[in-house]
ROVOSE-232224 format. One line per field, with one value per atom (N, C-alpha, C): residue in one letter; x, y, z; atom name. Coordinates in steps of 0.1 Angstrom, whole numbers, plus 5000, padded with zeros to 4 digits. Example, Ala and Ser with C-alpha at 12.3 -4.5 7.8 and 13.67 -1.06 7.14 Angstrom:
BEGIN
aa c(A:A:A:S:S:S)
xx c(5132:5123:5132:5128:5137:5129)
yy c(4943:4955:4967:4978:4989:5000)
zz c(5078:5078:5078:5071:5071:5079)
at c(N:CA:C:N:CA:C)
This chain:
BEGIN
aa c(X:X:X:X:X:X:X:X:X:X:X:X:X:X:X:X:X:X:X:X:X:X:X:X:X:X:X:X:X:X:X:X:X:X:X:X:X:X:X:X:X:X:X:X:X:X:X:X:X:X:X:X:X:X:X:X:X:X:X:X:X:X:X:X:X:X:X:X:X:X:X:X:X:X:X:X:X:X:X:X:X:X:X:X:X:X:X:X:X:X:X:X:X:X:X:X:X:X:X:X:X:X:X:X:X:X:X:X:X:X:X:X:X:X:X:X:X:X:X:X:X:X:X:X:X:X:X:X:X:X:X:X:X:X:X:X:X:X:X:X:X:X:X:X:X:X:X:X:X:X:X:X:X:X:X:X:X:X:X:X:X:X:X:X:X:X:X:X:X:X:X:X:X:X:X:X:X:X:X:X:X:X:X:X:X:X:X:X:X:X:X:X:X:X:X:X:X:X:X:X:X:X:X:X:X:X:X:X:X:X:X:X:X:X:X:X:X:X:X:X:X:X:X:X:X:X:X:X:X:X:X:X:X:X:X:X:X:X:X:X:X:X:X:X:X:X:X:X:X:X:X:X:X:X:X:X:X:X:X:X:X:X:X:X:X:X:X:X:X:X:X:X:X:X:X:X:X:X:X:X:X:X:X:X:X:X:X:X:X:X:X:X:X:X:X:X:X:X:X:X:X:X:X:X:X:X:X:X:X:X:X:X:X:X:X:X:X:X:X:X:X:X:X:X:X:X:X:X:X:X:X:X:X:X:X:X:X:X:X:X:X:X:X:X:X:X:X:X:X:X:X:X:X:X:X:X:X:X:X:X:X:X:X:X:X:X:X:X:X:X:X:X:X:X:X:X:X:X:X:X:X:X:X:X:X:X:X:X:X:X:X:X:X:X:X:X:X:X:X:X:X:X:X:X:X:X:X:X:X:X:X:X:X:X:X:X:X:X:X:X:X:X:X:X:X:X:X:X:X:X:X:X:X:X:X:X:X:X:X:X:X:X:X:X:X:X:X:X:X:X:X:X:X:X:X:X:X:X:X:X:X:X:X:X:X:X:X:X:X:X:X:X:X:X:X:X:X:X:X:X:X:X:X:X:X:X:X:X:X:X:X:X:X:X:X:X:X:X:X:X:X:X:X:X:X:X:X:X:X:X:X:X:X:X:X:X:X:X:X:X:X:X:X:X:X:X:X:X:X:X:X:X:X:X:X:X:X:X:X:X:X:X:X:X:X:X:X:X:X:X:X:X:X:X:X:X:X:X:X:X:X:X:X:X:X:X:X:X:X:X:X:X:X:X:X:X:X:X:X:X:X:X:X:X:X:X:X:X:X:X:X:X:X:X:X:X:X:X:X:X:X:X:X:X:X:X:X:X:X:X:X:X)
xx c(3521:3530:3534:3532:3539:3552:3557:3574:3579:3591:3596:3603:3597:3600:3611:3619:3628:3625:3617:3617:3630:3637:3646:3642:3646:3644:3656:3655:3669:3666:3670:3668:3680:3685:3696:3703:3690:3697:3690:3695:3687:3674:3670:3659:3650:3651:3636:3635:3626:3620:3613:3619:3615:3598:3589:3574:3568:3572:3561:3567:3578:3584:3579:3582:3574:3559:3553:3538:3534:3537:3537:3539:3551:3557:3549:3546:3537:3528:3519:3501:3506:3515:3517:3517:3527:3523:3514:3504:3494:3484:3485:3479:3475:3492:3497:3495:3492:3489:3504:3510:3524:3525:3521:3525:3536:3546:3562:3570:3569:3579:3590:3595:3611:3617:3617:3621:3632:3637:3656:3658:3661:3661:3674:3679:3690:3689:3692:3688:3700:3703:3713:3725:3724:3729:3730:3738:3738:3736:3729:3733:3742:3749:3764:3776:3768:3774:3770:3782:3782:3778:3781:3782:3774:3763:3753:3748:3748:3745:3734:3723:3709:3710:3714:3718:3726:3733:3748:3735:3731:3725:3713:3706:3695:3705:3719:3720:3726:3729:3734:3721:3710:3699:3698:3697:3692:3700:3715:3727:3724:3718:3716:3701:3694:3680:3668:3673:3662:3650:3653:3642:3641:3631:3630:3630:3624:3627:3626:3639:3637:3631:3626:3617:3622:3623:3624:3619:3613:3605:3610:3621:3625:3642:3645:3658:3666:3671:3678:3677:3668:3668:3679:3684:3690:3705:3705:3718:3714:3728:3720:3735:3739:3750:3742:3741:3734:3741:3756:3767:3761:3762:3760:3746:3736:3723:3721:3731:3730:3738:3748:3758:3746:3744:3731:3718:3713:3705:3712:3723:3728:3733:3739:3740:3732:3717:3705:3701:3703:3695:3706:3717:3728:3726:3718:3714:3697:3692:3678:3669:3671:3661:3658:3647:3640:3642:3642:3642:3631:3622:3612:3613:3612:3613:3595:3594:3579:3571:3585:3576:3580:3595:3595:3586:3577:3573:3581:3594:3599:3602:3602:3599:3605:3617:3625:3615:3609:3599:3590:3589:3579:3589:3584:3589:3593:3582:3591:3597:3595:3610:3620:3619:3634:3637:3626:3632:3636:3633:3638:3649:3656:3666:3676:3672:3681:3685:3674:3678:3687:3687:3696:3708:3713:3727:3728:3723:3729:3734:3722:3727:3739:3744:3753:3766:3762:3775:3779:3765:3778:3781:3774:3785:3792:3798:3812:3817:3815:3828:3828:3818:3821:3832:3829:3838:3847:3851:3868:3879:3869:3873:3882:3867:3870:3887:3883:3895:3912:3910:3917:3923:3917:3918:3921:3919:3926:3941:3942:3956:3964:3964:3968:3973:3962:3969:3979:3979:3986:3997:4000:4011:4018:4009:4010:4021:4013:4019:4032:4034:4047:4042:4037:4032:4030:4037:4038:4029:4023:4014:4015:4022:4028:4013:4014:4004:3994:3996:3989:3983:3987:3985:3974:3977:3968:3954:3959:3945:3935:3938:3937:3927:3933:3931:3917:3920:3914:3898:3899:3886:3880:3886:3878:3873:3882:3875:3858:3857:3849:3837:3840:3828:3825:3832:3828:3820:3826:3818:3803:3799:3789:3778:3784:3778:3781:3790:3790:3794:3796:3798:3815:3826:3836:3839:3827:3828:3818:3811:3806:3822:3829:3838:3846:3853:3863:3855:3844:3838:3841:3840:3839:3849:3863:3876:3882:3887:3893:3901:3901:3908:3902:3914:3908:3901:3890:3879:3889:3897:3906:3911:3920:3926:3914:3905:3894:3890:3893:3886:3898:3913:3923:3923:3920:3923:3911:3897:3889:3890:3895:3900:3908:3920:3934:3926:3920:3912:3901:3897:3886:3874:3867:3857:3845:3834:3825:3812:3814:3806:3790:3782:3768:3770:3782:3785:3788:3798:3798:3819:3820:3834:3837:3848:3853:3862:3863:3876:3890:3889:3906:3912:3897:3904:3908:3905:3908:3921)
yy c(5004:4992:4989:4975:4970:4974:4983:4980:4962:4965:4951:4946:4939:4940:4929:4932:4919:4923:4910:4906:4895:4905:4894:4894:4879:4871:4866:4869:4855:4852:4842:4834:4832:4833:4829:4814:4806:4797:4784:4769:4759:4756:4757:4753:4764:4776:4789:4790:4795:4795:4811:4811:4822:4825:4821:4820:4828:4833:4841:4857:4859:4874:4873:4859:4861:4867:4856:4857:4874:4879:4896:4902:4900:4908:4905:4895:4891:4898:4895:4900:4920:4923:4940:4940:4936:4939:4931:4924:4921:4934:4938:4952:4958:4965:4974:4972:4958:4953:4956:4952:4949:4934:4923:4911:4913:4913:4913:4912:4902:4897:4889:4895:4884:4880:4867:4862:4861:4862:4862:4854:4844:4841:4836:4836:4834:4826:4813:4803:4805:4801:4802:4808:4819:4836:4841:4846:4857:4872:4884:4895:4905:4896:4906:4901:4893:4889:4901:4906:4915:4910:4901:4886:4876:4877:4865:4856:4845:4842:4849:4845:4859:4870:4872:4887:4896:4887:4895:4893:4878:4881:4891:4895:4906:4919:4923:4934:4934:4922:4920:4922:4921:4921:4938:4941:4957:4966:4962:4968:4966:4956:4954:4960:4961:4971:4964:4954:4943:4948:4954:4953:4966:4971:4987:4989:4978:4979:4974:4975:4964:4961:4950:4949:4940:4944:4937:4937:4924:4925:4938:4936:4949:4947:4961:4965:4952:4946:4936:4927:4924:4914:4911:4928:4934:4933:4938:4942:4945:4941:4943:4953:4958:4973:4987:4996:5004:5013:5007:5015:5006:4994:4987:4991:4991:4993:5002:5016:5030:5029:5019:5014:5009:5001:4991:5001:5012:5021:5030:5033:5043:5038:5027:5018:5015:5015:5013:5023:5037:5049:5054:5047:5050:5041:5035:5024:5028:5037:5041:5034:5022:5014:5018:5015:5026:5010:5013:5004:5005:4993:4995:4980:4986:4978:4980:4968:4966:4969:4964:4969:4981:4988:5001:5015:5008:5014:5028:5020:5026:5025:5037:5035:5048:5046:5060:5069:5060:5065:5074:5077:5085:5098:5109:5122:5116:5105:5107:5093:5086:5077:5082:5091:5099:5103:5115:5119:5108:5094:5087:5081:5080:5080:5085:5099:5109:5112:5109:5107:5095:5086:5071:5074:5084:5088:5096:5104:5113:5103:5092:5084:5078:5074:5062:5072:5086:5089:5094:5095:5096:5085:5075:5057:5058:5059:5061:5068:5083:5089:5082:5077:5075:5060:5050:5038:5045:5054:5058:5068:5073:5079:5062:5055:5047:5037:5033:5023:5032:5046:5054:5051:5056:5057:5042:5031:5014:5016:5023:5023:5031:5042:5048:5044:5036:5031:5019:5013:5008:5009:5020:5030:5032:5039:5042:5032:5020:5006:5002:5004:4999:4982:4982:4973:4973:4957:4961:4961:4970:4970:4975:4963:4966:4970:4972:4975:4964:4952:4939:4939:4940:4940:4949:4966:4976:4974:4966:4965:4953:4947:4939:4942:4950:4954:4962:4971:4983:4975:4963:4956:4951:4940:4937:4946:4960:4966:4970:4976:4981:4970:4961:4951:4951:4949:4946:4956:4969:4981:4980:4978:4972:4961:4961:4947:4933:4929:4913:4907:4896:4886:4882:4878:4871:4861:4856:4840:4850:4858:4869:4872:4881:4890:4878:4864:4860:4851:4849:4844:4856:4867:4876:4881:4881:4889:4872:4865:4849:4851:4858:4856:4851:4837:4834:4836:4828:4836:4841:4833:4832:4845:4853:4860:4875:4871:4882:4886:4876:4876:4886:4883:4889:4903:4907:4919:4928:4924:4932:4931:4922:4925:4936:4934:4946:4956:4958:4974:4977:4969:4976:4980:4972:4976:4967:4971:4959:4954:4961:4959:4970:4971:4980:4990:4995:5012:5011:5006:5009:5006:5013:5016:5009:5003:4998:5009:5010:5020:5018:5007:5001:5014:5019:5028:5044:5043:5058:5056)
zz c(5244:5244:5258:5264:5276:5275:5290:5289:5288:5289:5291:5309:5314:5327:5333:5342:5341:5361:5360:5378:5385:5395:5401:5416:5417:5430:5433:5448:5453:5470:5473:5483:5486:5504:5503:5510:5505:5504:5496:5497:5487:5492:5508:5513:5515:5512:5505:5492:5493:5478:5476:5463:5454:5453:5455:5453:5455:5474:5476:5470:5470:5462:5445:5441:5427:5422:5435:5432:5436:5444:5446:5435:5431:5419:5407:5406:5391:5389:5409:5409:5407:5408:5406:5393:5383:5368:5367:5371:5362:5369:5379:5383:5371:5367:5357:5344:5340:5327:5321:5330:5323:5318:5307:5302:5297:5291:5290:5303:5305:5317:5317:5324:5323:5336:5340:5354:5354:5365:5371:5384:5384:5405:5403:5418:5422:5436:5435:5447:5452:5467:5476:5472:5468:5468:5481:5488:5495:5496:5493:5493:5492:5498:5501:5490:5479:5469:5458:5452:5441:5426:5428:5414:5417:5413:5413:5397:5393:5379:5376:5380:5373:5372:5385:5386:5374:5376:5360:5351:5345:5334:5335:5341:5343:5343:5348:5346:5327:5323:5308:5302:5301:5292:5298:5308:5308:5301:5305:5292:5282:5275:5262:5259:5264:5266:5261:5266:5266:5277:5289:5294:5303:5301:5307:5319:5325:5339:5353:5357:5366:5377:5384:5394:5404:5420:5429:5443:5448:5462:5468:5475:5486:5481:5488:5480:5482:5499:5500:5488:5484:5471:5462:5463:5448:5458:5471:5477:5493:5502:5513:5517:5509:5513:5506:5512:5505:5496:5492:5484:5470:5474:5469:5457:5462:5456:5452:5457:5447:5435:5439:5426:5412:5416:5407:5399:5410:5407:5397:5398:5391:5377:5378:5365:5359:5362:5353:5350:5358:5353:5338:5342:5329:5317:5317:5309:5301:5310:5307:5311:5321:5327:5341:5344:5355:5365:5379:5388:5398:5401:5410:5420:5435:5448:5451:5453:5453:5470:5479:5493:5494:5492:5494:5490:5480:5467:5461:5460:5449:5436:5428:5413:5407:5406:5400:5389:5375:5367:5372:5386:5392:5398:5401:5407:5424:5429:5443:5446:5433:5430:5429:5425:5418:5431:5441:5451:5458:5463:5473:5466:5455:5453:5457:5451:5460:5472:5482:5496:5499:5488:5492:5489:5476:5472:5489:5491:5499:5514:5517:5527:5525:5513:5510:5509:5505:5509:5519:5528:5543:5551:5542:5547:5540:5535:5523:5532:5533:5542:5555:5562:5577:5574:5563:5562:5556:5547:5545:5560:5568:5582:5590:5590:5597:5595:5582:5575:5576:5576:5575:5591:5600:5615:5618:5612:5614:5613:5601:5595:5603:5607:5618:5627:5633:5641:5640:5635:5631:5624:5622:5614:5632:5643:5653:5657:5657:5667:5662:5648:5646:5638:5633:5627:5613:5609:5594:5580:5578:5565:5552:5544:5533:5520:5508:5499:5499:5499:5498:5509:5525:5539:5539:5536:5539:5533:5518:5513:5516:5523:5532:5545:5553:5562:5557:5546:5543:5541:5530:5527:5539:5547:5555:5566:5569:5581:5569:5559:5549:5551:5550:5553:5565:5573:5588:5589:5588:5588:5584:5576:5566:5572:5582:5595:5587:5576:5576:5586:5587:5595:5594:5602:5592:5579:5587:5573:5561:5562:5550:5545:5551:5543:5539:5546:5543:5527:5526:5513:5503:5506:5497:5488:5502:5496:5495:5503:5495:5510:5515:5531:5540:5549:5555:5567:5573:5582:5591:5601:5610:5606:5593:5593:5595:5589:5590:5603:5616:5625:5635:5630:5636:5636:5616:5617:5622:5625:5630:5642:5651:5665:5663:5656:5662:5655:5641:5642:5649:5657:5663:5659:5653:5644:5645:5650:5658:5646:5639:5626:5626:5620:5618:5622:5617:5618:5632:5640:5655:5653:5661:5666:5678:5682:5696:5700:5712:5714:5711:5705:5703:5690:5685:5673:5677:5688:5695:5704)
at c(N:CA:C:N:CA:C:N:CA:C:N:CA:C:N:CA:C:N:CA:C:N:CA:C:N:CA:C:N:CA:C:N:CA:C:N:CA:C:N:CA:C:N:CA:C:N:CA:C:N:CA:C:N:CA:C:N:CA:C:N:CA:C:N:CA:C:N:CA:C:N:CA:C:N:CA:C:N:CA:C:N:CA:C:N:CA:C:N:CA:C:N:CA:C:N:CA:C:N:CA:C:N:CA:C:N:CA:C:N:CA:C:N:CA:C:N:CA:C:N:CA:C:N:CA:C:N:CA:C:N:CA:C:N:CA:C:N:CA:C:N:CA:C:N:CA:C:N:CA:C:N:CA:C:N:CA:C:N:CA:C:N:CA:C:N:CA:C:N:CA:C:N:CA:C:N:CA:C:N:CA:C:N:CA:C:N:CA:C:N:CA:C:N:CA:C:N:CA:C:N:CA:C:N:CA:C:N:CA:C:N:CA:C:N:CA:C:N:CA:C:N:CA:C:N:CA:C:N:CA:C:N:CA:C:N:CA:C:N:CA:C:N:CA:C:N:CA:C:N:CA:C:N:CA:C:N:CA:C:N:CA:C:N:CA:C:N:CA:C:N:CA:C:N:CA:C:N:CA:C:N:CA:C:N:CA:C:N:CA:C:N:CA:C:N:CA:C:N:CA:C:N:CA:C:N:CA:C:N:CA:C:N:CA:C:N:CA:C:N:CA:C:N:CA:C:N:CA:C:N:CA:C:N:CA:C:N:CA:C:N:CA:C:N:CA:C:N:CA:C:N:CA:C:N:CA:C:N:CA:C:N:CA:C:N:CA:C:N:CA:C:N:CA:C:N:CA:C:N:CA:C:N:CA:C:N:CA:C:N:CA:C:N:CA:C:N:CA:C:N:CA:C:N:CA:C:N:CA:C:N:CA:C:N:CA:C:N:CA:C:N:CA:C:N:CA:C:N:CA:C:N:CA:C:N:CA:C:N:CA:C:N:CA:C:N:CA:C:N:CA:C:N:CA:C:N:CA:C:N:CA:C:N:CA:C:N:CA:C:N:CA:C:N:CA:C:N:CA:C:N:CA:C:N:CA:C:N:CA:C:N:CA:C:N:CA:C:N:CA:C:N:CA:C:N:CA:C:N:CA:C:N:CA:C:N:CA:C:N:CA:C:N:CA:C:N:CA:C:N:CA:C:N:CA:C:N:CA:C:N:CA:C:N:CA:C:N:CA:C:N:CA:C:N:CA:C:N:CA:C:N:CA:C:N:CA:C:N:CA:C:N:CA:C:N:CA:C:N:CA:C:N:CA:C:N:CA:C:N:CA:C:N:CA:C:N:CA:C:N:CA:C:N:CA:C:N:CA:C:N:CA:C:N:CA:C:N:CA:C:N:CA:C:N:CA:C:N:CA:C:N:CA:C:N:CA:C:N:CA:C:N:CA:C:N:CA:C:N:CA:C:N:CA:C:N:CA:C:N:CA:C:N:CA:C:N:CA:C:N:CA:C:N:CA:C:N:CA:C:N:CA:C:N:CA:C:N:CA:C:N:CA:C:N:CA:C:N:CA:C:N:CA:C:N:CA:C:N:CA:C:N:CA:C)
């Protein structure tokens, strides 16, 4: 019996198009003689969006076990944080649906899918600790300076260094958390945080 396959696509914006990631993904299950297919796109989506409309509904049909397993061009498709995409991976392997990235060629269902999984947990969490060092070492200083960071403030502070960290952009994070760009732009000045895993010295 064909599994059931749920292929997602997204573009991030109204003027690309979903085509050439579909037509790839299709010509591989038809490789596989996978016919049970199920399409998902997401037009002018960003990646760095957690919440996409296809997206939710493709991870709601895999919860509901509609579809064995998921398929996408290359990982960014799915997420372009890599906390992010072990989050998504781990949530489907808890769901019993296997996930496959078509340029990385990965495919958990397989032994060295599973192993390159594994190497992705182990990367993501030493971006996890290096962004909780970091956000930590913001606060600090700022604890240092005399400056006021009440519960709402810190967590504030705490999100947007986390993104920056992450390499977004301002107008990225201020879409993300509901803060304005302008305020986004302040606090990663005073913490010092230059974005794609890089430090300024303002944090030492």
């Amino acid at each position: 019996m064909s599994p059931r396959i749920g292929l997602y696509c997204r573009v991030s914006t109204d003027q690309q198009s979903n085509e050439t990631q579909l037509r790839e993904l299709k010509a591989y299950c038809a490789a596989k003689g996978w016919v049970n297919v199920t399409v998902f796109q997401d037009a002018d989506q960003s990646g760095t969006k957690t919440s996409r409309p296809e997206f939710d509904r493709m991870l709601a049909s895999a919860k509901a076990k509609e579809i064995d397993i998921v398929m996408v061009w290359r990982f960014d498709r799915a997420s372009r944080s890599t906390l992010h995409l072990l989050e998504i991976m781990n949530e489907l392997g808890s769901w019993g649906v296997d996930f496959v990235s078509l340029r990385e060629q990965v495919d958990t269902s397989t032994p060295s899918g599973k192993l390159m999984f594994t190497l992705i947990a182990g990367f993501s969490q030493f971006e996890r600790d290096v962004i909780s060092e970091r956000t930590k070492a913001a606060m600090r200083r700022l604890k240092a300076e005399g400056k006021p960071c009440g519960r709402s403030r810190q967590a504030d502070w705490g999100k947007v260094i986390e993104l920056r960290a992450k390499g977004l952009k301002p107008a990225a994070i201020s879409k993300e958390t509901g803060i304005s760009e302008a305020h986004c732009r302040r606090i990663i000045k005073r913490g010092g945080v230059s974005g794609q895993g890089k430090k300024t010295t303002k944090l030492y």
